[in-house]
N, C-alpha and C positions, 0 to 999 in steps of 0.2 A: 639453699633449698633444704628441707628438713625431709626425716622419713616417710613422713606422710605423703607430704606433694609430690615426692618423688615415685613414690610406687601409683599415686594416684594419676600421674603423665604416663607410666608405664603401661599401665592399665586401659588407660585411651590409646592411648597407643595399636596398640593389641585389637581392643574394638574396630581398630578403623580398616582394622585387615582381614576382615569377617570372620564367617563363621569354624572354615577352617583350619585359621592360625588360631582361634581360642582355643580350640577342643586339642589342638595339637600340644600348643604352651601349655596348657593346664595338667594335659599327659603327663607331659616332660616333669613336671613341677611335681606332682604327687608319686610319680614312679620314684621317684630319685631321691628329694626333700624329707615328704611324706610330714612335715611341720607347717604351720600358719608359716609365710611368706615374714610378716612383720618381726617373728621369734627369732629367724633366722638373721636377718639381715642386722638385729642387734646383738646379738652373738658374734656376727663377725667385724662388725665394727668394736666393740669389745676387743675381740683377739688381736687384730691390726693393732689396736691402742698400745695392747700390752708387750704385744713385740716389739712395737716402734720403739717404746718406754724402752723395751731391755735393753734395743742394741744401742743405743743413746746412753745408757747407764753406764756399758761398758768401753765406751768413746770419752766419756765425762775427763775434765784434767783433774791434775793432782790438786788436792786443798780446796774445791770446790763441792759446795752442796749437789749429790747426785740431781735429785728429784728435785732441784731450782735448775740445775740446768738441762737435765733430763724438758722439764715443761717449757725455758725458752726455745729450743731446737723443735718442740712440738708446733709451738706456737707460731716460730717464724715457717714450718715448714706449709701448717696453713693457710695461711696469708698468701703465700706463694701461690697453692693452688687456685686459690680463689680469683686472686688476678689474673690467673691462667688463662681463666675463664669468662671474665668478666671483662678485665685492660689486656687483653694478650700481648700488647706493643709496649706498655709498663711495667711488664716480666723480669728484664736484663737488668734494668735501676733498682728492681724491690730486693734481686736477688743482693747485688752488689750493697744494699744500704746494709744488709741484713751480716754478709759476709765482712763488713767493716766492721759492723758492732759488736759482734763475736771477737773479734778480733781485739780489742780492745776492751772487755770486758775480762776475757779469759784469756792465761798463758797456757799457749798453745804448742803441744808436741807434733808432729808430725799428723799422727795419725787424727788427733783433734782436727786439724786443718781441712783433714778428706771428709769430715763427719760433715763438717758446715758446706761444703760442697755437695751434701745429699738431696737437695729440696733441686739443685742446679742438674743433677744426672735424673732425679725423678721427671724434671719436668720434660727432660731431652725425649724419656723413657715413653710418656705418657702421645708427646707429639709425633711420637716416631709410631707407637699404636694406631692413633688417631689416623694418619698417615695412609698407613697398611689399611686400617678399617675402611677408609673413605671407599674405596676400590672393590670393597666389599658389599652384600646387601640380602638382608634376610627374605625371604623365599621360601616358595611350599616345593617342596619335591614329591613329583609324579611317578606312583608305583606301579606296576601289577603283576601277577602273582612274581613278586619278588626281582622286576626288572624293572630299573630306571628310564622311565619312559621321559623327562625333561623336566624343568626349573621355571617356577612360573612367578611375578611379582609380586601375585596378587590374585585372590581367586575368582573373582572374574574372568581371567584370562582363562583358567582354566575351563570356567563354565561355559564360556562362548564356544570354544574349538569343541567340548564335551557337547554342545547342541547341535553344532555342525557337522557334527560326526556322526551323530544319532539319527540325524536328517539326511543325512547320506546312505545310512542303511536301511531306514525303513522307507527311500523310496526303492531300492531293489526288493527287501523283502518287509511288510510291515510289520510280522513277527520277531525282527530281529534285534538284538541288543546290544550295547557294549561290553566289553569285559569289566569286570566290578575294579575297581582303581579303590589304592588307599594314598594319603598325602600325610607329609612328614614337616616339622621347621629346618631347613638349610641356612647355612650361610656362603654364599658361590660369588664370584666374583660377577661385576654386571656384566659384561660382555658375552659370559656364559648361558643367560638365559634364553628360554625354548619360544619362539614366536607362535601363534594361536594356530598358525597354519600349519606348521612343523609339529606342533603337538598333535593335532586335528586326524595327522596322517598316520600317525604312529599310534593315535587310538584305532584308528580304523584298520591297520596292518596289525595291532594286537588282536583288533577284533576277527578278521578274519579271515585271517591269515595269508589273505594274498588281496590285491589289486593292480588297479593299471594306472598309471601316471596318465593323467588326463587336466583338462579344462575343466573346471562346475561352471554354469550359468547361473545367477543367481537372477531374478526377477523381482523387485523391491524387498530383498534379503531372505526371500524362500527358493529353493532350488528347483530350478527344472531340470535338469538332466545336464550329461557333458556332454564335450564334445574333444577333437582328438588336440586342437591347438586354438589359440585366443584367436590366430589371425583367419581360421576357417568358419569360427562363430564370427566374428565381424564379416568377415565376405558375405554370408547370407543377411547377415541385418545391414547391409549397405545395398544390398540386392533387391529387399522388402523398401528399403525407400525411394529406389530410383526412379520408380515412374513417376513418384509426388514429387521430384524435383524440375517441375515445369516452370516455364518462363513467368516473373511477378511473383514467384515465390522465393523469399529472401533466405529460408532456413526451413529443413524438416527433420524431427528425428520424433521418439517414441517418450513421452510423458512420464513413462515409469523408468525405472534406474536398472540396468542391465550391468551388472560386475559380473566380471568372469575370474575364477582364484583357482591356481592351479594347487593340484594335489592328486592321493591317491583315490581312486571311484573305481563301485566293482565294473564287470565286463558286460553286464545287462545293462549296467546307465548308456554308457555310451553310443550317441548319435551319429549318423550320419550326416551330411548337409542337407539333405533330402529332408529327412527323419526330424532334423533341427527346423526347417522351415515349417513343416506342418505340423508343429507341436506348438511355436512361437503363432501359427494363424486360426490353428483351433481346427485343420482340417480338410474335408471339404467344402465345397459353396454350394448353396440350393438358393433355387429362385425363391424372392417371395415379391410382396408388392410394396409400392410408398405411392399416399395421398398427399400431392402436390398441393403446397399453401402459397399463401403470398409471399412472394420473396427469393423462392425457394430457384435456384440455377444447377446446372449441370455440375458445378465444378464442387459446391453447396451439398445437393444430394449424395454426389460420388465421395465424397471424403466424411460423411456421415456412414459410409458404410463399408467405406475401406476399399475404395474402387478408384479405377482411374478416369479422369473426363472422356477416355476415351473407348474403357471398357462399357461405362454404361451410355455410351452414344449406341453400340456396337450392341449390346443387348437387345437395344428398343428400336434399332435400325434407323436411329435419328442422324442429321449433319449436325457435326458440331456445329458450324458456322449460323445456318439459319433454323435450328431448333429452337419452337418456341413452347415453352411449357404454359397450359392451361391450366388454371384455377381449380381444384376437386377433380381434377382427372388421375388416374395410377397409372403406375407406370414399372416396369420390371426392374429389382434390382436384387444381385448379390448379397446373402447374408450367411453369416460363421461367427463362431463364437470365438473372439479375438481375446487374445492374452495378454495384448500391445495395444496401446492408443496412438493413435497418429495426433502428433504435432504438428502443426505447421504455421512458420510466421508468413505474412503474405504481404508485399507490399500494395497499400489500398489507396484512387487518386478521387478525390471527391471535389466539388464545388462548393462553397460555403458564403451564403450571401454577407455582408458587412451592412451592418445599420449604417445610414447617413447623418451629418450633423446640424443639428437645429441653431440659427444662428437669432438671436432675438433681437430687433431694431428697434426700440422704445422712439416714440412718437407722438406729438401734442396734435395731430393731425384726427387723432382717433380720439373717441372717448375711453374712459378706462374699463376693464372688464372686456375690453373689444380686441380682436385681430384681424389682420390680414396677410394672407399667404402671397408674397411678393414674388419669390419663384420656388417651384416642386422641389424637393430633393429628391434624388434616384439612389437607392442601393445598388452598392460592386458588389462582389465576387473572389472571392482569393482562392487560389490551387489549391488543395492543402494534402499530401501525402503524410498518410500512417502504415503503419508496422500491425499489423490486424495479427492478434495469438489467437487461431482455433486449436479446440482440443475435443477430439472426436468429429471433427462437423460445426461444433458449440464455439459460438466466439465467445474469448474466456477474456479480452484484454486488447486496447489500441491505444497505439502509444503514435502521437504527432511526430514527425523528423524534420520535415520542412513546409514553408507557407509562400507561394509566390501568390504576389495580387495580380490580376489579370483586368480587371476595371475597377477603378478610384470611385469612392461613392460621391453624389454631387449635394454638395451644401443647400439646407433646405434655408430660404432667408423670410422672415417671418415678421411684421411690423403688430408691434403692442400699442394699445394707445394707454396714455397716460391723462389725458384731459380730462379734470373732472366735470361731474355729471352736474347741470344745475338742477336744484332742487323741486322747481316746477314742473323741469322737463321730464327727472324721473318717477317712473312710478310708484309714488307713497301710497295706492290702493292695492298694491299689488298686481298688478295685471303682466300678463307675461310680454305684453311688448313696450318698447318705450315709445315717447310723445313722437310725432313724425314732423314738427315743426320746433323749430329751436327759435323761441326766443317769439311767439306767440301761441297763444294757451287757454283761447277760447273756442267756443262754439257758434258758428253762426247759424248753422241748421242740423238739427238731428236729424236719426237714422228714422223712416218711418214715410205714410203715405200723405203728400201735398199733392196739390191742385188737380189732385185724381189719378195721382200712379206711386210705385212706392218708388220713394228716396230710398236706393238701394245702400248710404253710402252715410257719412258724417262728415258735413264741411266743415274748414278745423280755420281758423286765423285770431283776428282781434278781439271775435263777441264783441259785449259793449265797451271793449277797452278802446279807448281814444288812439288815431294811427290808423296806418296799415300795413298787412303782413307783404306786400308785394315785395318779391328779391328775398324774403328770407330763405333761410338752407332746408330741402326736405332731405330727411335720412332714412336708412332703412329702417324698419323699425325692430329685425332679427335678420342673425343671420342667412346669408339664404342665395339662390341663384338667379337672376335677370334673367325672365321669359320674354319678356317684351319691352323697348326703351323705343316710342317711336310717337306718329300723331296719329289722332282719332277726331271725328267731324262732331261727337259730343263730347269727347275728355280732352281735347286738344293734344298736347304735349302731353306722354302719360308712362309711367314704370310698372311693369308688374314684376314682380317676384314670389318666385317658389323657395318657403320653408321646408316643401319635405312632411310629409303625411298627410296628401289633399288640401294643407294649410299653406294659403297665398293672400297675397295683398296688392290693392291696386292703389297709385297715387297718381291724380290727373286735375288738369287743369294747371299742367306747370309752365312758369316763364317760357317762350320760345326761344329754341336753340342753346337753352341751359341742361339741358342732359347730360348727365357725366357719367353715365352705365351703358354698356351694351352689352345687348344679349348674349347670355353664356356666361357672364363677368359673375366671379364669384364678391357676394359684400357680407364684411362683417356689421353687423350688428351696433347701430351709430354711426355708419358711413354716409358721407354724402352723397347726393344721388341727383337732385336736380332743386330749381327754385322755385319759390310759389309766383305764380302768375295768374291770367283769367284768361287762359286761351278754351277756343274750343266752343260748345254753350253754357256759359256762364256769366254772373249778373258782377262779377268783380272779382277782386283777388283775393282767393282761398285757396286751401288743399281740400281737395274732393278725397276722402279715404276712404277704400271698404274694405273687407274683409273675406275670402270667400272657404269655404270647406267642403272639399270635393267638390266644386263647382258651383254651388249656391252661396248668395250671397246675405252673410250674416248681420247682425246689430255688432258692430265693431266697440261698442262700449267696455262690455265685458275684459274682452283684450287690452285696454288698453288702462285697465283698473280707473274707470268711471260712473 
């Protein structure tokens, strides 16, 4: 490491200890020095040089160039250090290679011998420093007017106990102030140094001249006042929670961070338990009102306002038990201006329905695009307990612990059809329902008025296709519900179904005793439903189809993209 880097490590160094240790090193350094830092330090690396050089010169053996061996003893003594520093375990070898070559270079007198043993006592010299040093550690020392007030690491330390102390005096008096402190560079062993709170104290007994050994209460790092011992501030804040430790409540304590640090505080801070409680609640309590909303419970309202379910049952002279709160009604409660929030975790038990699972049955039974719901599925139920975090009244967090299921959900089983569609039967006009006859595809009478009354309907089978439609399958032509599956004295054998928006269809004149629906029976859409037949009054076998909307009976063409 050269001059440079090495003042420039020193330097960071220094910086990293703030503001300080600079001002303090830099004192030291011009009081004393009063030279650039760089001047110095090659001046005495110079002087080292040339001493080393002397006493080496007059160690040198007889019949030997001084200054050649003056500069080997330099050279191996370097070496040396560097491995010091670098291989410290490779020390004992470099010494020993060095002390042979000496040795067989040069004829050696006595006192020669001890010279080459120099770099081996320097290095003992420097580890035994290092040693000493470890155990050591520089530090600002704490004055005022001329008495050591303690030893600090680092000025930090110093500046925290310097705020705490300052905090301490201006809540007895807001006028009042520290004694002016000056800080110095030390070197103190560590064991020796002043902890934040011990300095803390002894700024505050410099400052004024006297106090009482007490408790502080701190309240998320600012001080409320003391009290005479840690365990009589906890007695009152185990006292402030005991009423919230009612039954279903898993944990309660106060959101903000209460530390209590002993030390010295004047005779004005100090509280009584009394004095500590209603400093900690803000006081007294005055009525005011709350507008009950939805949701909102006894237990709800009361921990919103720092009450107990039992104070405000007792307020508004309600039963706990069968207290029902109304919607927009007010109601009396408790209000103070708290210093403390109430936490509470609560254990919460709820109901939680479970989806059911869809099970799909693929089927050539159906046509494709088509379903039927084979049996319901029903949704369970499972227990489910959480861990509910309010803070003030405000749930802030719920966290699940455990899930008992209490009813299994029931599989819903569900048939797909997969049959595809023939091409005549569906509809390439578009029309929103399909053909209602599989597998004939005419017309034998339209919708409209014959022999003096209207054909309310479209008779559907062969038209002039050669055959007939008798025994073919009628389907539904949409989804939809069976109103009627029964006989009639003009449509014979007959199905109606409801689609659902005044939209229904009637199919009559079917085979007898081929009905495959009954009422109530949910069909999808291409399901079979009964055969064409000529029952009823009819001139042969066809499907009588109509159409009705809202109860009139339409030109079923349209529908059925014709």
């Amino acid at each position: 490491m050269n001059g440079n880097s090495g003042f420039r490590a020193f330097y960071d160094m220094l910086a990293s200890f703030g503001e300080a240790y600079a001002d303090a090193v830099l004192l030291f350094f011009n009081s004393v020095f009063r030279r650039p830092l760089r001047f110095i330090y090659r001046r005495l690396k110079s002087a080292l040089r040339l001493g080393a050089f002397c006493v080496i010169v007059f160690f040198a053996p007889a019949r030997v160039s001084s200054k050649r061996y003056a500069n080997d003893v330099i050279r191996a003594g370097k070496k040396c250090l560097k491995i010091m520093f670098t291989h410290p375990f490779s020390l004992p070898s470099v010494i020993l290679y060095y002390v042979k070559k000496g040795l067989r270079r040069y004829d050696y007198s006595l006192k020669n011998v001890a010279l080459w043993l120099l770099p081996l006592m320097l290095t003992v010299g420097v580890l035994a420093g290092v040693t000493v040093m470890s155990e050591k550690t520089l530090c600002l020392e704490i004055s005022s007017d001329g008495e050591t007030l303690g030893f600090v690491a680092d000025e930090r330390g110093f500046i925290e106990a310097k705020n705490s102390a300052r905090d301490i005096l201006r809540l007895a008096d807001e006028n009042a102030s520290l004694s002016p402190v000056t800080y110095s560079l030390a070197i103190k062993d560590k064991n020796s140094l002043t902890g934040s709170d011990t300095l803390r104290d002894r700024l505050l007994e410099k400052s004024t001249g006297e106090g009482v050994a007490a408790c502080g209460v701190f309240v998320d790092g600012s001080l409320l006042g003391a009290v005479r011992s840690e365990s009589e501030g906890r007695q009152v804040i185990e006292k402030l929670l005991t009423p919230y430790k009612t039954e279903g409540v898993f944990s309660v304590s106060f959101s903000e961070e209460i530390e209590f640090r002993q030390g010295l505080y004047g005779e004005d801070m100090i509280m009584s338990a009394s004095e500590f409680e209603r400093a900690l609640t803000g006081g007294e309590k005055r009525v005011s009102r709350h507008l009950v909303t939805e949701g909102d419970t006894l237990q709800s309202i009361a921990s919103a306002y720092g009450m107990t379910k039992e104070e405000l049952a007792a307020l508004n002279e309600l039963s706990e038990e069968t207290a029902e709160l109304s919607e927009n009604t007010e109601i009396k409660v408790y209000e103070q201006d708290v210093i403390l929030t109430l936490r509470e975790v609560r254990a919460e038990v709820t109901n939680q329905e479970t989806d059911f699972e869809t099970v799909e049955i693929k089927t050539n039974a159906l046509y494709s695009g088509t379903e039927r719901v084979l049996s319901e599925g029903k949704k369970g139920f499972d227990q489910v307990t959480s861990l509910v975090t309010t803070v003030g009244g405000k749930r802030v967090a719920s966290k699940e612990v455990s899930r008992l299921n209490v009813t299994k959900p029931v599989v819903q089983r569900v048939q797909i059809g997969t049959k595809p569609l023939d091409e005549a039967y569906s509809n390439s006009m578009g029309g929103i329902f399909l053909w209602p006859i599989i597998g004939a595809y005419g017309i034998n009478s339209d919708y409209g008025y014959r022999w003096g009354k209207l054909h309310a309907g479209i008779d559907l089978g062969m038209g002039n296709a050669p055959g007939t439609s008798l025994g073919k399958s009628v389907i539904a032509v949409a989804q939809g519900t069976v109103i009627v599956a029964g006989t009639h004295s003009s449509y014979g054998y007959y199905v109606i179904i409801d689609h659902g928006g005044g939209l229904q269809t009637l199919y009559a004149h079917c085979l007898a005793n081929s009905l495959m629906v009954v009422p109530g029976q949910i069909v999808a859409a291409g399901e079979p439903i009964a055969r064409v037949g000529s029952t009823g009054y009819s001139t042969g076998p066809h499907l009588h189809f109509e159409v009705r909307v809202n109860g009139n009976r339409v030109n079923p063409r349209p529908y059925l993209g014709i």
